[in-house]
N, C-alpha and C positions, 0 to 999 in steps of 0.2 A: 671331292667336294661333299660337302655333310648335304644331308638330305632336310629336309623341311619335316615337323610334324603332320602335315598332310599325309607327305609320301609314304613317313613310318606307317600312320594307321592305315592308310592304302594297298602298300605292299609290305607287310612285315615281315621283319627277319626270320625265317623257318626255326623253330622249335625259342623263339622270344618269349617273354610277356605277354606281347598285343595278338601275336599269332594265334598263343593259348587264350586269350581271353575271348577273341575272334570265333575258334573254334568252339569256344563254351558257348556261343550264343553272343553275348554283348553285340549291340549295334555301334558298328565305329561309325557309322556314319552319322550320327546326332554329335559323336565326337568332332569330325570334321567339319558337320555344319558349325557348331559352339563354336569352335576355334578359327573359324570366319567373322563371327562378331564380335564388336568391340567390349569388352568390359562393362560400359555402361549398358550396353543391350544386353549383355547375358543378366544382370539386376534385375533389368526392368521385364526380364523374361521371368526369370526365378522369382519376381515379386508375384508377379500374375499367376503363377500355379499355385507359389504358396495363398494367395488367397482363394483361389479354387477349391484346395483342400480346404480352408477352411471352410468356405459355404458348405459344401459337403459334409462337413463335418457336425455343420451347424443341423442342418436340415434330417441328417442323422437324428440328430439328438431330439429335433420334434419329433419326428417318425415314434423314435421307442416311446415317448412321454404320452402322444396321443395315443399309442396301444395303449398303452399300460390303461391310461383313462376307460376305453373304453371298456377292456376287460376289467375294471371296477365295476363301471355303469351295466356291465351284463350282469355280475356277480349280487349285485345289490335289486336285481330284479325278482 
């Protein structure tokens, strides 16, 4: 009987893919949870981060601009 991709990332096959990648570290288990959700929730999960990064990203970009201001504003004192 073939196994489930569950099972694979659960108990992988000794010296695999997923065993090595297992052992490097990677979390299979955000694999396994993903591969529980439908399609559409993986989108509407992947939307939501990628907009995370972006605020982050954004708020980045103030952070440097009001240094930069300020170390104008000191510079011209």
């Amino acid at each position: 009987m073939a196994r489930t991709p569950e099972e694979k990332l659960r108990n992988p096959r000794p010296g695999g893919y997923i065993a090595e990648a297992r052992d490097y570290g990677i979390d299979l288990t955000q694999l396994i949870e993903n591969l529980r959700l439908t399609p559409a929730q993986r989108i509407k999960n992947n939307d939501g981060a990628v907009n995370s990064v972006r605020k982050i990203a954004e708020a980045v970009k103030r952070a440097k601009l009001l240094a930069k201001q300020k170390k104008s504003n000191v510079q011209s004192l």
